[in-house]
OpenMM code with the backbone's topology and positions (N, CA, C; nanometers):
from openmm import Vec3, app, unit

residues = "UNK UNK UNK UNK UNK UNK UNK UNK UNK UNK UNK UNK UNK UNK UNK UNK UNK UNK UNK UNK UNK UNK UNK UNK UNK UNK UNK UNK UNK UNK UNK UNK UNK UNK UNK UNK UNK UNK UNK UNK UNK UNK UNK UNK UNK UNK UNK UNK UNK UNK UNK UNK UNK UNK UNK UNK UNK UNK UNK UNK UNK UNK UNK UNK UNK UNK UNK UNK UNK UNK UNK UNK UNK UNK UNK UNK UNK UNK UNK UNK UNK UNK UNK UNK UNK UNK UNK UNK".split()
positions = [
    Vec3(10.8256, 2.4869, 12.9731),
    Vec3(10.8924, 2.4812, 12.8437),
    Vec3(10.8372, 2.3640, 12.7645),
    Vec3(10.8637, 2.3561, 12.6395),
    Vec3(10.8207, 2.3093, 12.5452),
    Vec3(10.8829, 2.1690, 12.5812),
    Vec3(10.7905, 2.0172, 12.5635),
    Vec3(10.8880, 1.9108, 12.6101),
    Vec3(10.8990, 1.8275, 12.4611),
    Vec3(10.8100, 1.8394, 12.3858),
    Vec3(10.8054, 1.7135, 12.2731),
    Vec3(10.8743, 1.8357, 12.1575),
    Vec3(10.9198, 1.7541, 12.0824),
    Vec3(10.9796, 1.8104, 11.9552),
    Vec3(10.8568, 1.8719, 11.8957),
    Vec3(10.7605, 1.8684, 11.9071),
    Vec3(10.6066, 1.9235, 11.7884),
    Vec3(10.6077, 2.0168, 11.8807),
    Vec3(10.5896, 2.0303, 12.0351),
    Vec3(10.5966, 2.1398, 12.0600),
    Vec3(10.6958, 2.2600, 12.0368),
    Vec3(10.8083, 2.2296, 12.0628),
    Vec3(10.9398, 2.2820, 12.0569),
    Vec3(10.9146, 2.3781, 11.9165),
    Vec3(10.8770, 2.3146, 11.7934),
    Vec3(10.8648, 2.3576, 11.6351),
    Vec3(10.7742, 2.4473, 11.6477),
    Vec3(10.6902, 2.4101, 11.6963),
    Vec3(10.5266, 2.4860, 11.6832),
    Vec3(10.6202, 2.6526, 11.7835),
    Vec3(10.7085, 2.6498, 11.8580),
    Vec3(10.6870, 2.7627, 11.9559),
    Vec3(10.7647, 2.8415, 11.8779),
    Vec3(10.9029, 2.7716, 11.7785),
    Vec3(10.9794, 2.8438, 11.6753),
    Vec3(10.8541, 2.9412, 11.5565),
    Vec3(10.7988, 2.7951, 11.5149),
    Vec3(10.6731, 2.9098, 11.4501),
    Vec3(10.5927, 3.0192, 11.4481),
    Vec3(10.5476, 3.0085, 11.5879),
    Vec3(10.4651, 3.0995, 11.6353),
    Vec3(10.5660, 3.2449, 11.6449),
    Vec3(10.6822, 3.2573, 11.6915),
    Vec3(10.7383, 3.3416, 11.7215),
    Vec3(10.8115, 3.3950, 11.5793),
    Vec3(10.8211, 3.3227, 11.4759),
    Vec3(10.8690, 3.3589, 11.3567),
    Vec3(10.6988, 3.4284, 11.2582),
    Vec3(10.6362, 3.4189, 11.3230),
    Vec3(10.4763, 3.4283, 11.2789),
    Vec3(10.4372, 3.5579, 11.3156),
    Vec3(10.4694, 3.5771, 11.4338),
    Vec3(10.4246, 3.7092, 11.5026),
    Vec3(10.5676, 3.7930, 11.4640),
    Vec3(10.6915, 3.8015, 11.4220),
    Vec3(10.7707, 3.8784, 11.4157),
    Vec3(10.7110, 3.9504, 11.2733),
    Vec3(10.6815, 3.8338, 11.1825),
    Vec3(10.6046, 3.8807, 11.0220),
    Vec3(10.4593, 3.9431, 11.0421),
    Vec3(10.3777, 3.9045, 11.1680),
    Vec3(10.2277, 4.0022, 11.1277),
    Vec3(10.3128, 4.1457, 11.2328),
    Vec3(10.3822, 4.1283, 11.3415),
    Vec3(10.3990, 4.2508, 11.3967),
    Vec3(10.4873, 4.3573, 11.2744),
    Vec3(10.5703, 4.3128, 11.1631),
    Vec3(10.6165, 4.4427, 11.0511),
    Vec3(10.4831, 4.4386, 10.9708),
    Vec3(10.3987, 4.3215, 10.9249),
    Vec3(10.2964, 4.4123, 10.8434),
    Vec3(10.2080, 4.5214, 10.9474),
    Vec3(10.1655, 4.4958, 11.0150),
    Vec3(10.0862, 4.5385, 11.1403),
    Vec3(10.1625, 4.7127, 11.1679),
    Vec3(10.2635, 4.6938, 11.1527),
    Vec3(10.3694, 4.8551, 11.1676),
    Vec3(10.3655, 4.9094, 11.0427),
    Vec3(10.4002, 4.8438, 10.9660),
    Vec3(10.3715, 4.8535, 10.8073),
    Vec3(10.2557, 4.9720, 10.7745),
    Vec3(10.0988, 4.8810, 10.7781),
    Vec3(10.0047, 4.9341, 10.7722),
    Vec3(9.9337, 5.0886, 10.8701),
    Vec3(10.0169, 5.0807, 10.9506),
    Vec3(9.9749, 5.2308, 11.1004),
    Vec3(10.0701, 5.2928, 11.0524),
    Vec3(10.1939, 5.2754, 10.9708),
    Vec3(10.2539, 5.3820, 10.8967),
    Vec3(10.1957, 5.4212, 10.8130),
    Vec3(10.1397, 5.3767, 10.6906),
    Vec3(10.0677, 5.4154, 10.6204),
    Vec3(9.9661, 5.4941, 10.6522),
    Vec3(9.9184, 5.4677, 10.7619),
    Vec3(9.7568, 5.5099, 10.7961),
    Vec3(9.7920, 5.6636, 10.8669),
    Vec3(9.9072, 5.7019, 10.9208),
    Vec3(9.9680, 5.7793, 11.0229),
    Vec3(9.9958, 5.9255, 10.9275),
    Vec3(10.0596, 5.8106, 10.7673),
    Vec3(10.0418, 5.9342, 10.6470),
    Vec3(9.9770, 6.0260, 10.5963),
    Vec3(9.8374, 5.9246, 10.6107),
    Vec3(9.6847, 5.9585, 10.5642),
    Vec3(9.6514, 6.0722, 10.6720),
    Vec3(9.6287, 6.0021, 10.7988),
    Vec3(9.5941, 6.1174, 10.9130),
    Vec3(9.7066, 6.2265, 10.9227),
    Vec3(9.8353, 6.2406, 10.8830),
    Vec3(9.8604, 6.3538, 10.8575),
    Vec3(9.8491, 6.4608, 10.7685),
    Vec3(9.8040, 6.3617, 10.6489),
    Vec3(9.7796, 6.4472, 10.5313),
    Vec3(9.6279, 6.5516, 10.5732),
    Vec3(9.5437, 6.4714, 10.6255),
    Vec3(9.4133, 6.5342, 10.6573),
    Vec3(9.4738, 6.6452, 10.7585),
    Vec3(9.5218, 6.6359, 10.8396),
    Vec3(9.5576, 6.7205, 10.9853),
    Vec3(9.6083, 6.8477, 10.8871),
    Vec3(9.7119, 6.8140, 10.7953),
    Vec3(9.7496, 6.9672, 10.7131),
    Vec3(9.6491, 7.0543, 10.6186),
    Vec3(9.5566, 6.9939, 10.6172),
    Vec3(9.4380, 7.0362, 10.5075),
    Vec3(9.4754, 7.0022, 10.3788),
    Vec3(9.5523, 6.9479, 10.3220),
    Vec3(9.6007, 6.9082, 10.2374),
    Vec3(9.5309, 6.8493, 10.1311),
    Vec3(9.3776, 6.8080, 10.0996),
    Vec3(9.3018, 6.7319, 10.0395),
    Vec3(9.3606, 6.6504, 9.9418),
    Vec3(9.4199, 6.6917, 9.8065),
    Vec3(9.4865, 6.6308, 9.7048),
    Vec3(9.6221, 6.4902, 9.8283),
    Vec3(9.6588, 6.5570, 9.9010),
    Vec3(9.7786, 6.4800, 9.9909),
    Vec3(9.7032, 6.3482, 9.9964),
    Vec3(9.5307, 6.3841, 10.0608),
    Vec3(9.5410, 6.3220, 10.1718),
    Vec3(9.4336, 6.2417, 10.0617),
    Vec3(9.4060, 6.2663, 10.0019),
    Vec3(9.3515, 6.1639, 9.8932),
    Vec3(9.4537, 6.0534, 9.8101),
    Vec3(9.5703, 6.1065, 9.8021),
    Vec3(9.6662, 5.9941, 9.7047),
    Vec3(9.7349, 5.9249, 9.8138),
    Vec3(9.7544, 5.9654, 9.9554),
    Vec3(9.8159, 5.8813, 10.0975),
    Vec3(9.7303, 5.7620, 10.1007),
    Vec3(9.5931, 5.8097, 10.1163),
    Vec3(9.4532, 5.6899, 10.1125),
    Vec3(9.4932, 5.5812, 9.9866),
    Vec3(9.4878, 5.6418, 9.9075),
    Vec3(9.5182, 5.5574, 9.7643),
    Vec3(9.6091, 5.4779, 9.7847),
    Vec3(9.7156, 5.5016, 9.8312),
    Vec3(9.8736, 5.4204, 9.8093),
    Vec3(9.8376, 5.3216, 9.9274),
    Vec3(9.7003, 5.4080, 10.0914),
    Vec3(9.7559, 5.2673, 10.1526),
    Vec3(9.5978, 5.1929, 10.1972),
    Vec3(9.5420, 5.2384, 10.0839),
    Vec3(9.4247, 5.1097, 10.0639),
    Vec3(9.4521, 4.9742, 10.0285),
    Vec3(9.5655, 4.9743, 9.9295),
    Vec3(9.6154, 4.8127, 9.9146),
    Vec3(9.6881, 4.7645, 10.0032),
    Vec3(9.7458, 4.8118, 10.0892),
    Vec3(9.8316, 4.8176, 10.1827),
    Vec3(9.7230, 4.7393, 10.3014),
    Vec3(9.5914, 4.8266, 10.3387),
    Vec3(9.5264, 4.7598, 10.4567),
    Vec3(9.4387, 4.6625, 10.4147),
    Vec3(9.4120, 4.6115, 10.2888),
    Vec3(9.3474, 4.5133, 10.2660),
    Vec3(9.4296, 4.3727, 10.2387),
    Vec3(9.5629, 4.4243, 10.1659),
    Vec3(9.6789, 4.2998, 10.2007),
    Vec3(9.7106, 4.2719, 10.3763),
    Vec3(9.6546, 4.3421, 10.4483),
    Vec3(9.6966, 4.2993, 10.5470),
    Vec3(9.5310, 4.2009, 10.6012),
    Vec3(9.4309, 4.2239, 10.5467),
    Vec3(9.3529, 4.1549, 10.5390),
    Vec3(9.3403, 4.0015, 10.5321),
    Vec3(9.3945, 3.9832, 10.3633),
    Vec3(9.4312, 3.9002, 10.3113),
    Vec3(9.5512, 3.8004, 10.3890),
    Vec3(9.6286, 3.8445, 10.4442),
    Vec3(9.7337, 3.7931, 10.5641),
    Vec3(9.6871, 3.7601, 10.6813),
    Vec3(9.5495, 3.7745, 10.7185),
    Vec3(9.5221, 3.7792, 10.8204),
    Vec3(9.5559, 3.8527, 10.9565),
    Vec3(9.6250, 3.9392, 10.8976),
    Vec3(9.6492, 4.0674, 11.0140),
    Vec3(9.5283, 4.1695, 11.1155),
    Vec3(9.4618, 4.1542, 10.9919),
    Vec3(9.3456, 4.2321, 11.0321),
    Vec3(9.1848, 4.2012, 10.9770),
    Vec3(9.0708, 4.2220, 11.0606),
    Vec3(8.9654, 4.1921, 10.9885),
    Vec3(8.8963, 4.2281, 10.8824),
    Vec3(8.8416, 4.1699, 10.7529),
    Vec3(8.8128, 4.2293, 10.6755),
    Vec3(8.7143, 4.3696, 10.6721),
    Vec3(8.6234, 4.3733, 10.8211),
    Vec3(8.5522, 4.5016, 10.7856),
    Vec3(8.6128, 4.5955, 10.9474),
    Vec3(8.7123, 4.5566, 10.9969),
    Vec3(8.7768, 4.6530, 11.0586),
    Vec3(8.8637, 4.7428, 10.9406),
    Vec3(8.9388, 4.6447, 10.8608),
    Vec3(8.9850, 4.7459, 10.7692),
    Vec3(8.8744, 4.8340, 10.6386),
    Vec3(8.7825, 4.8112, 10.6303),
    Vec3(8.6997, 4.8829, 10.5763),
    Vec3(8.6458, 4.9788, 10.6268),
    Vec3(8.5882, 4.9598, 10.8193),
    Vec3(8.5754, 5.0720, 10.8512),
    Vec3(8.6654, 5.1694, 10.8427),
    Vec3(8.8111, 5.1357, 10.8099),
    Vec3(8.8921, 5.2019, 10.8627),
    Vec3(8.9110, 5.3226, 10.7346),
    Vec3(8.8762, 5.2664, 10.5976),
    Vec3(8.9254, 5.2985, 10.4822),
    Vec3(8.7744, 5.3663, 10.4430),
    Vec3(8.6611, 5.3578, 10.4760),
    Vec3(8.5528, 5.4126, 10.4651),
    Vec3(8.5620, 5.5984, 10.5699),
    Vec3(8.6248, 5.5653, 10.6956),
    Vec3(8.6389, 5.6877, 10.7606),
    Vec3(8.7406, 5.7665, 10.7309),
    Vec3(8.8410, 5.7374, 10.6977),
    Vec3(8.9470, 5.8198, 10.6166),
    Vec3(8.8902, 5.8375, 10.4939),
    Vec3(8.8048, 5.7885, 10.3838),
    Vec3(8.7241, 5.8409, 10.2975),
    Vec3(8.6530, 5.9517, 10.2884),
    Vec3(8.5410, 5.9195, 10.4045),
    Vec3(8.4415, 6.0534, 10.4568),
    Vec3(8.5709, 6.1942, 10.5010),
    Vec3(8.6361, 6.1770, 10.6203),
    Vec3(8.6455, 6.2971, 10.6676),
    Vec3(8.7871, 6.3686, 10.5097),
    Vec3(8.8013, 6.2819, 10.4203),
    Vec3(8.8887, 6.3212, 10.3152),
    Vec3(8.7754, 6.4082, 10.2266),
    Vec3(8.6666, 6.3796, 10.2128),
    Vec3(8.5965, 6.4197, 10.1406),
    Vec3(8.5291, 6.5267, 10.2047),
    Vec3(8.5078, 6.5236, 10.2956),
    Vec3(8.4528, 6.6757, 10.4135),
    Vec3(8.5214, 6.7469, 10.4266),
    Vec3(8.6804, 6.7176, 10.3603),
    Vec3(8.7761, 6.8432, 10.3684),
    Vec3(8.6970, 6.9622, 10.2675),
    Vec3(8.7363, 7.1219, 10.2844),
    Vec3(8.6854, 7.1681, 10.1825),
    Vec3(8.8764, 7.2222, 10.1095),
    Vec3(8.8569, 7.2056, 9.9829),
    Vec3(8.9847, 7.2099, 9.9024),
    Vec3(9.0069, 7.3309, 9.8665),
] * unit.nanometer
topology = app.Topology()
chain = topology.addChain("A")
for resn in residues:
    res = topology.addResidue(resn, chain)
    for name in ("N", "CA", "C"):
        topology.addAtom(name, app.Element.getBySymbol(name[0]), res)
């Protein structure tokens, strides 16, 4: 256990730290869960405005440091392609 008061603070932090990236972190795989369902229905128009709504969504989580900047790009580049390989 934590013995000095700086530690003690620092362990409150950390755990108040990870409670805020673990809802963006759920946050963002909801969003993304939208997208991959929209594609799964053939849906093209769906699954193009799902992408839209949660492109700001995975790059704010960027910006938060949740995630890496070109993990979330791959991520938003491949839901791009197979959105666009849909045929409508």
């Amino acid at each position: 256990m934590a013995n000095s008061q700086q530690a003690i603070k620092r362990v409150k932090q950390t755990r108040r730290r990870t409670e805020v990236n673990r809802a963006r972190r759920s946050r963002i795989r909801t969003f993304l869960k939208s997208v991959e369902e929209a594609i799964s229905s053939g849906d093209k128009l769906a699954a193009a405005s799902a992408l839209t709504a949660a492109q700001p969504e995975i790059m704010r989580g960027v910006t938060r440091g949740v995630l890496h900047k070109n993990t979330a790009s791959r991520k938003i580049s491949r839901l791009s392609a197979r959105i666009k390989s849909m045929d409508s």
